[in-house]
Structure formats: C-alpha cells, structure tokens
PQR file with spaces between the fields and no chain letter, atoms N, CA, C, O and H, PARSE charges and radii, in Angstrom:
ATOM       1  N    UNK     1       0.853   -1.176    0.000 -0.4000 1.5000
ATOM       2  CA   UNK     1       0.000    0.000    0.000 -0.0000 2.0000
ATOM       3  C    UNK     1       0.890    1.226    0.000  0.5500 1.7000
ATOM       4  O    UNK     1       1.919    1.281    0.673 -0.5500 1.4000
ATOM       5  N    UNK     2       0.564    1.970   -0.588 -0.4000 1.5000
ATOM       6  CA   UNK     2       1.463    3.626   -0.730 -0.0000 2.0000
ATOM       7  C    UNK     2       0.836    4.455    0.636  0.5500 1.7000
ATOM       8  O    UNK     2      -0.305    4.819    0.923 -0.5500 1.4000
ATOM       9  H    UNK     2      -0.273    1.926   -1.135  0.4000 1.0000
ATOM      10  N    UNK     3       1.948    4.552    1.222 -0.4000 1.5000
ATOM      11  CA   UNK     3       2.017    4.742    2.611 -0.0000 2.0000
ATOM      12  C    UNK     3       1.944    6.587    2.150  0.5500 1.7000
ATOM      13  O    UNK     3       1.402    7.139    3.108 -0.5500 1.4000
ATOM      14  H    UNK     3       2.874    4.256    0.989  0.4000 1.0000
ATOM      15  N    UNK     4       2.207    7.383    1.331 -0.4000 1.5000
ATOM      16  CA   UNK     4       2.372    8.544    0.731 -0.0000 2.0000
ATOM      17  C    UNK     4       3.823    8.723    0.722  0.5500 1.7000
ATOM      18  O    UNK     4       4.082    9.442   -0.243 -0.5500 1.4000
ATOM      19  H    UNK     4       2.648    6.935    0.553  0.4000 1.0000
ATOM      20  N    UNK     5       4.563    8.500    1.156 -0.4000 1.5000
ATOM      21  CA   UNK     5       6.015    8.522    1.075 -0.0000 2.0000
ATOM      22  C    UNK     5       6.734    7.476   -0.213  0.5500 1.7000
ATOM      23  O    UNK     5       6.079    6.549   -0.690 -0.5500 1.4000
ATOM      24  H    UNK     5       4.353    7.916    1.939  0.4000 1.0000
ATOM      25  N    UNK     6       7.844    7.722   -0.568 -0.4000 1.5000
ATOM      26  CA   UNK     6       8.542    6.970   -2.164 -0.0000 2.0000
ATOM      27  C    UNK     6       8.530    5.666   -1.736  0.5500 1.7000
ATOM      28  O    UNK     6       9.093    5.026   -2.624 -0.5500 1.4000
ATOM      29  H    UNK     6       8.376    8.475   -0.180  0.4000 1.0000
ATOM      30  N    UNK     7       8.081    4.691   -0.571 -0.4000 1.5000
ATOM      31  CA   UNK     7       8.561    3.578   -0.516 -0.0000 2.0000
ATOM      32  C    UNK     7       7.103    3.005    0.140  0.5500 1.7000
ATOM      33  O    UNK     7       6.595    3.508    1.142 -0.5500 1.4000
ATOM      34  H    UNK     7       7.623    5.211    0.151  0.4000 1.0000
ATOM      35  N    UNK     8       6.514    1.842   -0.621 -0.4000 1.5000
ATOM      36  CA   UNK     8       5.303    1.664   -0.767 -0.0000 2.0000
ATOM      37  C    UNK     8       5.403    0.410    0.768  0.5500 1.7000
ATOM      38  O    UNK     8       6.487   -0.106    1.038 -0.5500 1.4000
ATOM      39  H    UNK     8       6.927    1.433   -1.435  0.4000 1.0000
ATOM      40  N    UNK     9       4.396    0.159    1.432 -0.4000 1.5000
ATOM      41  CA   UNK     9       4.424   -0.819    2.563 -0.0000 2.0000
ATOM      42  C    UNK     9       3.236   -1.909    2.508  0.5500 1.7000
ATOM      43  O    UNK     9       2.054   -1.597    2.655 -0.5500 1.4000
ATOM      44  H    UNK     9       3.515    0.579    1.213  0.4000 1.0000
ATOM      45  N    UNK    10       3.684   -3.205    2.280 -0.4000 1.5000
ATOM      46  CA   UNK    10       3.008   -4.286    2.401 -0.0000 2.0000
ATOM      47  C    UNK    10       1.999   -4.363    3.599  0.5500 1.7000
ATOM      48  O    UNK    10       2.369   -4.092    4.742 -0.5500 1.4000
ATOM      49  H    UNK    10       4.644   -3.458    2.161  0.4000 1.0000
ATOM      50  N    UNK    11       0.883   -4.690    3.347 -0.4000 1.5000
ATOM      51  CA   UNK    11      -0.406   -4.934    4.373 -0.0000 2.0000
ATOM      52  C    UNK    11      -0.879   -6.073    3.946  0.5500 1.7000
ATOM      53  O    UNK    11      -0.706   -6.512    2.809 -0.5500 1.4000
ATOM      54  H    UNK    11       0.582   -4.910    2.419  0.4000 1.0000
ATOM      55  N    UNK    12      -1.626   -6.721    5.012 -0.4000 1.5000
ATOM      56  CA   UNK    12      -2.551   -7.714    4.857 -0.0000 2.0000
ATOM      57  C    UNK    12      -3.700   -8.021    5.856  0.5500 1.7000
ATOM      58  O    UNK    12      -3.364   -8.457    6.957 -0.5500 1.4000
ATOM      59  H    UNK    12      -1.767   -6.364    5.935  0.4000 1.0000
ATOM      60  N    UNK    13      -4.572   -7.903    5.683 -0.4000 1.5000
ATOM      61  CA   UNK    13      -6.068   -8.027    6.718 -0.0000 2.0000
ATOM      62  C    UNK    13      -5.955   -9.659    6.994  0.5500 1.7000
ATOM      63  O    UNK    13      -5.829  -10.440    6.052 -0.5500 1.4000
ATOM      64  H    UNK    13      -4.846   -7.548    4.788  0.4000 1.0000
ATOM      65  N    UNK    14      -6.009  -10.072    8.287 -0.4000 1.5000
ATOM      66  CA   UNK    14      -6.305  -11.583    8.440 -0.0000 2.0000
ATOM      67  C    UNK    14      -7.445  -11.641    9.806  0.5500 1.7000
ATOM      68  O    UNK    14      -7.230  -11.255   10.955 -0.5500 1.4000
ATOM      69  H    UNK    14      -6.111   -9.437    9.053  0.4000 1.0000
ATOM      70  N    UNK    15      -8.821  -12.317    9.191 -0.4000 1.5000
ATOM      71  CA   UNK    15      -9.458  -12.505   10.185 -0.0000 2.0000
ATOM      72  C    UNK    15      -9.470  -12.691   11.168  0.5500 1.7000
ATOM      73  O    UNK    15      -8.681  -13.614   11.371 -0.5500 1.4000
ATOM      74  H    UNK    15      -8.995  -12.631    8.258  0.4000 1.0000
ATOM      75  N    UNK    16     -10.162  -12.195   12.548 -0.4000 1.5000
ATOM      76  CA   UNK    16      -9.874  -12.215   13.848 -0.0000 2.0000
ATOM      77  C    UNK    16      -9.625  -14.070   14.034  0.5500 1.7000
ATOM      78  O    UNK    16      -8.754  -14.780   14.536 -0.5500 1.4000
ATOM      79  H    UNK    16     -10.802  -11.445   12.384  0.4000 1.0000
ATOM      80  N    UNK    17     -10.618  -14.245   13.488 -0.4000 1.5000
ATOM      81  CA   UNK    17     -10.658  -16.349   14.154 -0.0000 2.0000
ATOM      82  C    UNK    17      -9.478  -16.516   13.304  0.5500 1.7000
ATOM      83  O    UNK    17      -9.013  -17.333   14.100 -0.5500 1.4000
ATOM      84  H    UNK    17     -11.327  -13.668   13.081  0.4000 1.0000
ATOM      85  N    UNK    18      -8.888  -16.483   12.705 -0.4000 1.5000
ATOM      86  CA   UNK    18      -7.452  -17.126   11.791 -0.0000 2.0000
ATOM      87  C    UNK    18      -6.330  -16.495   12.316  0.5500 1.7000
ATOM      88  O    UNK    18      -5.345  -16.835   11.660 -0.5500 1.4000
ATOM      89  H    UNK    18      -9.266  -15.820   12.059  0.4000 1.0000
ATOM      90  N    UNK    19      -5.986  -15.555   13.406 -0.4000 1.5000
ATOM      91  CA   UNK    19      -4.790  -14.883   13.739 -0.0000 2.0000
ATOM      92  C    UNK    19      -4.195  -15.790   14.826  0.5500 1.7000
ATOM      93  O    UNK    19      -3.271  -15.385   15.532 -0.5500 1.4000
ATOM      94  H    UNK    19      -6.786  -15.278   13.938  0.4000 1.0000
ATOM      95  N    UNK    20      -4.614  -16.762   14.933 -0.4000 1.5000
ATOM      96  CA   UNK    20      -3.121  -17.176   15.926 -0.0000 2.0000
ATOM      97  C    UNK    20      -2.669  -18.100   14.938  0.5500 1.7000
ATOM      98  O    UNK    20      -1.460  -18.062   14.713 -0.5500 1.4000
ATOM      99  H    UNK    20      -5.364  -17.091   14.359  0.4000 1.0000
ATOM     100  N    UNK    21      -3.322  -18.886   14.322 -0.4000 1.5000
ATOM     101  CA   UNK    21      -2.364  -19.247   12.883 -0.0000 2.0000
ATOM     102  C    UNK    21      -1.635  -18.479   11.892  0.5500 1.7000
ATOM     103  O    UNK    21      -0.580  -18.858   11.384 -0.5500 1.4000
ATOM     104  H    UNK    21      -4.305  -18.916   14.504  0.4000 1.0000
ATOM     105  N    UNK    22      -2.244  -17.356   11.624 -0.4000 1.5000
ATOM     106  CA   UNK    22      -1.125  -16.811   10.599 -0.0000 2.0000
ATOM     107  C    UNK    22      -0.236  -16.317   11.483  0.5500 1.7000
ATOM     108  O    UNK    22       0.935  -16.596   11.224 -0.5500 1.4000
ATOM     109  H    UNK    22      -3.101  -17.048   12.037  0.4000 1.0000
ATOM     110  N    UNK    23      -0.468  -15.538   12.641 -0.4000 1.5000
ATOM     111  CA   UNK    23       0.592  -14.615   13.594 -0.0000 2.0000
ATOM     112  C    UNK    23       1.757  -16.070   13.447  0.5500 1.7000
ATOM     113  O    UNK    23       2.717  -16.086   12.677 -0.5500 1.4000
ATOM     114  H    UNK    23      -1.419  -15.311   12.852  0.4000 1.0000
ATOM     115  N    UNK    24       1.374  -17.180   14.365 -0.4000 1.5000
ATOM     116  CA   UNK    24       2.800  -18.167   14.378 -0.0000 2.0000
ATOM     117  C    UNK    24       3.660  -18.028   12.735  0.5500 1.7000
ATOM     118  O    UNK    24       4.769  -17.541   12.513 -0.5500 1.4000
ATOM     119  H    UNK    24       0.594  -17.168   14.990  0.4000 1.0000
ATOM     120  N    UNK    25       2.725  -18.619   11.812 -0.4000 1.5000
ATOM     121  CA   UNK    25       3.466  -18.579   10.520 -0.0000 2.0000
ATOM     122  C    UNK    25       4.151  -17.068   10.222  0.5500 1.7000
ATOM     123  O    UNK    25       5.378  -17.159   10.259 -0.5500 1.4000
ATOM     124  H    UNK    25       1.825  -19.014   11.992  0.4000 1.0000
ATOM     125  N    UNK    26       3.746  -15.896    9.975 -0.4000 1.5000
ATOM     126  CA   UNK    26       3.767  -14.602    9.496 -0.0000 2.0000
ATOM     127  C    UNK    26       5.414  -14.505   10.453  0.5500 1.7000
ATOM     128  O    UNK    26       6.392  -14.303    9.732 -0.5500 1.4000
ATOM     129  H    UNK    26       2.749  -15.822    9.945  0.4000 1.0000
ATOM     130  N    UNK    27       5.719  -14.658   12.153 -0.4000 1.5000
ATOM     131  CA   UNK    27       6.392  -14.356   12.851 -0.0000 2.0000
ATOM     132  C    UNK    27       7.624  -15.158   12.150  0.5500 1.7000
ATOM     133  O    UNK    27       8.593  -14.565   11.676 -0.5500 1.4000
ATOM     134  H    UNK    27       4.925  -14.822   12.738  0.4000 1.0000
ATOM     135  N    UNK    28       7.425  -17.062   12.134 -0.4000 1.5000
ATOM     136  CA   UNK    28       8.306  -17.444   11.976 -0.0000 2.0000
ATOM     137  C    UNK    28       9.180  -17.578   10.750  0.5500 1.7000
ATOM     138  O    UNK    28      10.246  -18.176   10.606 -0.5500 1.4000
ATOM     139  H    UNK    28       6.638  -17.544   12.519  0.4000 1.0000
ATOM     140  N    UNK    29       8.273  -16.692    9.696 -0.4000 1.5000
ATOM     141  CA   UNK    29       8.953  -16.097    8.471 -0.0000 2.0000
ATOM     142  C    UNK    29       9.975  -14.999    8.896  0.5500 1.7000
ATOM     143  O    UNK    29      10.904  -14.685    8.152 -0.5500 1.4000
ATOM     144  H    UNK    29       7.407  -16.207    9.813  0.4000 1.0000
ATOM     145  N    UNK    30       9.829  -14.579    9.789 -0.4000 1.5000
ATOM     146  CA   UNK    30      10.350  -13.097   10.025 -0.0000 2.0000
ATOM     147  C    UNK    30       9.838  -12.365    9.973  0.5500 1.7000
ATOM     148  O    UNK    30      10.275  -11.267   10.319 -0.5500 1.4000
ATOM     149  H    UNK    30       9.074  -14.834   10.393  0.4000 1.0000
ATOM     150  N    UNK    31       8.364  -12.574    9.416 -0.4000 1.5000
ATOM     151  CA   UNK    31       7.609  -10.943    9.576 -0.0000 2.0000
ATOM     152  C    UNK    31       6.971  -10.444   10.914  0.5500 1.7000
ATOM     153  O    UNK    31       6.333  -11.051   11.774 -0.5500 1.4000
ATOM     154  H    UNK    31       8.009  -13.465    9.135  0.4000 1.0000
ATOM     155  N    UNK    32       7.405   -8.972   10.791 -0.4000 1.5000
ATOM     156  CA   UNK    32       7.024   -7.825   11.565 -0.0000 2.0000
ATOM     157  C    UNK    32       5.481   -7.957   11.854  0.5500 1.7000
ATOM     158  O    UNK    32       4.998   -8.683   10.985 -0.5500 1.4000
ATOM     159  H    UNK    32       7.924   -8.479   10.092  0.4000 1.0000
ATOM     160  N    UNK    33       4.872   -7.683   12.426 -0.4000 1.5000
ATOM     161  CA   UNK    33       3.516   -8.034   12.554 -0.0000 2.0000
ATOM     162  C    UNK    33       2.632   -7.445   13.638  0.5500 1.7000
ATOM     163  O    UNK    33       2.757   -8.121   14.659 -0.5500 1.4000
ATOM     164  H    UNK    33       5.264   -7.094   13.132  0.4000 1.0000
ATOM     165  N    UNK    34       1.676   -6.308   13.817 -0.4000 1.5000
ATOM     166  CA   UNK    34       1.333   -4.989   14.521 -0.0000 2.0000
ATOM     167  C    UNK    34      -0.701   -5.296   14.231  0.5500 1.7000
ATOM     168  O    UNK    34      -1.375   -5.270   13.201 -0.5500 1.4000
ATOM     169  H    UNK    34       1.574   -5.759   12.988  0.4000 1.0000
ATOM     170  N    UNK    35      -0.981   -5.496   15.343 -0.4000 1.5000
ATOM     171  CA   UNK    35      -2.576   -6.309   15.707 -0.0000 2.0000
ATOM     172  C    UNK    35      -3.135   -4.439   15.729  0.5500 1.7000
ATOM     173  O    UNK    35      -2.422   -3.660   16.362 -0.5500 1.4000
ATOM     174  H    UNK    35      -0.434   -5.517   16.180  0.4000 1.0000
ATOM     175  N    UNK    36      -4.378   -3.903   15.022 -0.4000 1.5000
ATOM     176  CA   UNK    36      -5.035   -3.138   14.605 -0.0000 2.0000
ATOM     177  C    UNK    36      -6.283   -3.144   15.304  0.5500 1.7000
ATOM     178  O    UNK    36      -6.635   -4.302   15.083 -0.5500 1.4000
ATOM     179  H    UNK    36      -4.958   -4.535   14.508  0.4000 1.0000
ATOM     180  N    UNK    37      -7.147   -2.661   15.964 -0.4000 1.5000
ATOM     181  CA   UNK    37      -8.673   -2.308   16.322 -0.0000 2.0000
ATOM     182  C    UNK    37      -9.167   -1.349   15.995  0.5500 1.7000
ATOM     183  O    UNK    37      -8.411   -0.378   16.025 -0.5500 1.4000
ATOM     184  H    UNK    37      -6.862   -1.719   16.144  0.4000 1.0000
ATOM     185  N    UNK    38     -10.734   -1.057   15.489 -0.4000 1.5000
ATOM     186  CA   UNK    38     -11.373   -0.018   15.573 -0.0000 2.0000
ATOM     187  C    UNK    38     -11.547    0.720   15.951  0.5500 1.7000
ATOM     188  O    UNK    38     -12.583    0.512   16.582 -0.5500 1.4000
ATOM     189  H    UNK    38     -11.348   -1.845   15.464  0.4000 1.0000
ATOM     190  N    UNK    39     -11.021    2.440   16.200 -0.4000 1.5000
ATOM     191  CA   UNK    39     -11.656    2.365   17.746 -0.0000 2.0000
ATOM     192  C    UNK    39     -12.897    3.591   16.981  0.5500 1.7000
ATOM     193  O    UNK    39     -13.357    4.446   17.738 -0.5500 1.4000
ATOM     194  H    UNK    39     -10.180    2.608   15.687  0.4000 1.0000
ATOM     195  N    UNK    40     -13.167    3.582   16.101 -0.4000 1.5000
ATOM     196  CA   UNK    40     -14.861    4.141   16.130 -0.0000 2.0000
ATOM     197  C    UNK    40     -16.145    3.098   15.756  0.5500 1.7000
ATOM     198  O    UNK    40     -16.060    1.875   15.858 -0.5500 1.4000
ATOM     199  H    UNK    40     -12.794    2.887   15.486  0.4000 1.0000
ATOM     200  N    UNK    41     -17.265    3.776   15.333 -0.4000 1.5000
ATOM     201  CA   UNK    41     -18.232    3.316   15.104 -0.0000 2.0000
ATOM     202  C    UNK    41     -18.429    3.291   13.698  0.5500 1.7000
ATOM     203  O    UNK    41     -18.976    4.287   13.225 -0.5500 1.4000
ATOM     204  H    UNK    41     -17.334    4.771   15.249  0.4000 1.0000
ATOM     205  N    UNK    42     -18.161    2.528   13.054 -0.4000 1.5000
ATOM     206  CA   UNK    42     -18.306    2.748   11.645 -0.0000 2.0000
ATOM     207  C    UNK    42     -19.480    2.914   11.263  0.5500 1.7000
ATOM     208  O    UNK    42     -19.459    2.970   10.033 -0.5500 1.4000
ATOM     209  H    UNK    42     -17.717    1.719   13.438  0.4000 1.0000
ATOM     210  N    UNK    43     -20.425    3.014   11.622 -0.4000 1.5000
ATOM     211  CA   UNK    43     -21.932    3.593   11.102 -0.0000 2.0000
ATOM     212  C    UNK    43     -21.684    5.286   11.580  0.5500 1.7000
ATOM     213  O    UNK    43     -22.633    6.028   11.327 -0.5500 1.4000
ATOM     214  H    UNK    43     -20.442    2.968   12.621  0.4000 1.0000
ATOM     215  N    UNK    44     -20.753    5.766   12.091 -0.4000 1.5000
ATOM     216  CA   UNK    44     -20.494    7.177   12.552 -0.0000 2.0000
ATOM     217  C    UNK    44     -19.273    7.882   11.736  0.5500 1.7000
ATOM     218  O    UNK    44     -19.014    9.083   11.660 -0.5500 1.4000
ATOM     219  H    UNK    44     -19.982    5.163   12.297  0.4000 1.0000
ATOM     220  N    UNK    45     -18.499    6.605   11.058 -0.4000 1.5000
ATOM     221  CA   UNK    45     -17.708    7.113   10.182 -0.0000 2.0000
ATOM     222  C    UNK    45     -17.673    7.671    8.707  0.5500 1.7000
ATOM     223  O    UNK    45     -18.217    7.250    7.686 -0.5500 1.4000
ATOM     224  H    UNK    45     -18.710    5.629   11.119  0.4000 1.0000
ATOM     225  N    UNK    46     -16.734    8.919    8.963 -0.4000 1.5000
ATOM     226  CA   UNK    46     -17.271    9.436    7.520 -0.0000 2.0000
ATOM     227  C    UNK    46     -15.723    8.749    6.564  0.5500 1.7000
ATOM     228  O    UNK    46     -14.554    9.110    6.699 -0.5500 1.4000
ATOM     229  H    UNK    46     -16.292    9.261    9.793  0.4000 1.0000
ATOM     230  N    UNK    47     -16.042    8.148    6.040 -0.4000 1.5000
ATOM     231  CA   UNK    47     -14.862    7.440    4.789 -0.0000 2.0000
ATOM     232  C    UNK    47     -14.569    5.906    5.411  0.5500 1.7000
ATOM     233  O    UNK    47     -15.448    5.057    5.556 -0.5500 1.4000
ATOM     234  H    UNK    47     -16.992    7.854    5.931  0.4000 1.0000
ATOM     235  N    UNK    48     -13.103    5.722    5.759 -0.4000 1.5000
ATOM     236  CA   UNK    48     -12.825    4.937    6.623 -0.0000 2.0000
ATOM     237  C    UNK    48     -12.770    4.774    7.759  0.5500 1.7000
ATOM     238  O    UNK    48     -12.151    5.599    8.432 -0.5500 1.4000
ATOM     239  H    UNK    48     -12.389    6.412    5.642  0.4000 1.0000
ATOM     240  N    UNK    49     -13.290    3.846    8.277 -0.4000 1.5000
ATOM     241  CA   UNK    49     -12.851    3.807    9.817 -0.0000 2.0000
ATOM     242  C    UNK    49     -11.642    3.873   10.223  0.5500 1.7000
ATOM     243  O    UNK    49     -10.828    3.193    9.598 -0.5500 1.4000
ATOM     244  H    UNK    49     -13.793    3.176    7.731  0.4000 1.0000
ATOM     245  N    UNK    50     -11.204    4.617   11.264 -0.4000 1.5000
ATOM     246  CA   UNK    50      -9.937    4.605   12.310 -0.0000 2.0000
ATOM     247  C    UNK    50      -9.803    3.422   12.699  0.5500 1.7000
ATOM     248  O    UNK    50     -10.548    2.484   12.980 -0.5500 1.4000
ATOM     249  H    UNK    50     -11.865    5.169   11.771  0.4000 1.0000
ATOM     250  N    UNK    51      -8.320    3.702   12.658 -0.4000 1.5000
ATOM     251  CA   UNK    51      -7.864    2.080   13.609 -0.0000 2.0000
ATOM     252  C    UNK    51      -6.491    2.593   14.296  0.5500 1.7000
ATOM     253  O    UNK    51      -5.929    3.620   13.913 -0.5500 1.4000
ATOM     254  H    UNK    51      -7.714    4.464   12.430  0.4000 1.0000
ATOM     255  N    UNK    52      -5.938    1.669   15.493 -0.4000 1.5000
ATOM     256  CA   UNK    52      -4.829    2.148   15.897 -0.0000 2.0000
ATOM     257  C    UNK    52      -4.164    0.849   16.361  0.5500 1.7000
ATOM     258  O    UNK    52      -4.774   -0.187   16.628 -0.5500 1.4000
ATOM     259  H    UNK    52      -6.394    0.835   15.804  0.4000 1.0000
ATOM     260  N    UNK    53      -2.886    1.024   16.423 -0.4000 1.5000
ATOM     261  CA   UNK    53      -1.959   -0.325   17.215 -0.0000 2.0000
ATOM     262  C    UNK    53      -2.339   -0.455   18.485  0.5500 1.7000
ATOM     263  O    UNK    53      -2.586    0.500   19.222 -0.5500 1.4000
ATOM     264  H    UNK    53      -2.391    1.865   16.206  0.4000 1.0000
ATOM     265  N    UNK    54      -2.416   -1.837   18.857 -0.4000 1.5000
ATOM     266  CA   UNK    54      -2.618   -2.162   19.949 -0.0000 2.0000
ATOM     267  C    UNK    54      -2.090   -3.262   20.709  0.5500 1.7000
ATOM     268  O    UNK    54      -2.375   -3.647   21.843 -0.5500 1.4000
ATOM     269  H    UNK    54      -2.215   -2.612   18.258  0.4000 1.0000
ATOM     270  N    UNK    55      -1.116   -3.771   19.711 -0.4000 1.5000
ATOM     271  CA   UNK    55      -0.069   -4.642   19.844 -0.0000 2.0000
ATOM     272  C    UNK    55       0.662   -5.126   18.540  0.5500 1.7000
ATOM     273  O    UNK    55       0.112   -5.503   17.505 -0.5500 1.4000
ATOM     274  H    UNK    55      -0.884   -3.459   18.790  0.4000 1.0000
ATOM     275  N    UNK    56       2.368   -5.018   18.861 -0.4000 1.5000
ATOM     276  CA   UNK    56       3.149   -5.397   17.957 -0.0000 2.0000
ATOM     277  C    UNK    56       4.000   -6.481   18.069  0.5500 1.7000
ATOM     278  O    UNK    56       4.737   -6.788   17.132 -0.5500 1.4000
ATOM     279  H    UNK    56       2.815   -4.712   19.701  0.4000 1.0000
C-alpha cells in the first residue's frame, strides 16, 4: 500500500478467528507483525474507519 512517502508498505487483513495461525506462521517467516482495532463506530464514520496499534 502507498504509505504517501517513495517507498510503498506491504499490508494484509487476516481474520480475527485465523490470527493465531497466521501470527505463528507470518512471525516465523520473520515478519514484523502490529494487531489493529477499531476504535470508532463505523456507522459514525465518515470514509474509513480509524484504527490504531494495539499490539506489535
């Protein structure tokens, strides 16, 4: 994803019920890996919903 800066950053959404399987796999690749929550109401949101780290 184009982060707006020259150097674009890989994302991937993985369902809440499937994250302790990919987290083990994703980690023991080496990947970096930073757990995301909502913190609005998306029926209150105008575009996208907010999200923030809440563990890395």
């Amino acid at each position: 994803r184009n982060n707006g800066a020259a150097a674009e950053v890989p994302l991937a959404g993985i369902p809440v019920k499937a994250k302790d399987e990919y987290l083990e796999r994703l980690v023991r690749m080496g990947r970096r890996v930073a757990i995301c929550e909502q913190v609005e109401d998306p029926a209150e949101a105008k575009g996208i919903v907010r999200r923030e780290v809440v563990e890395t």
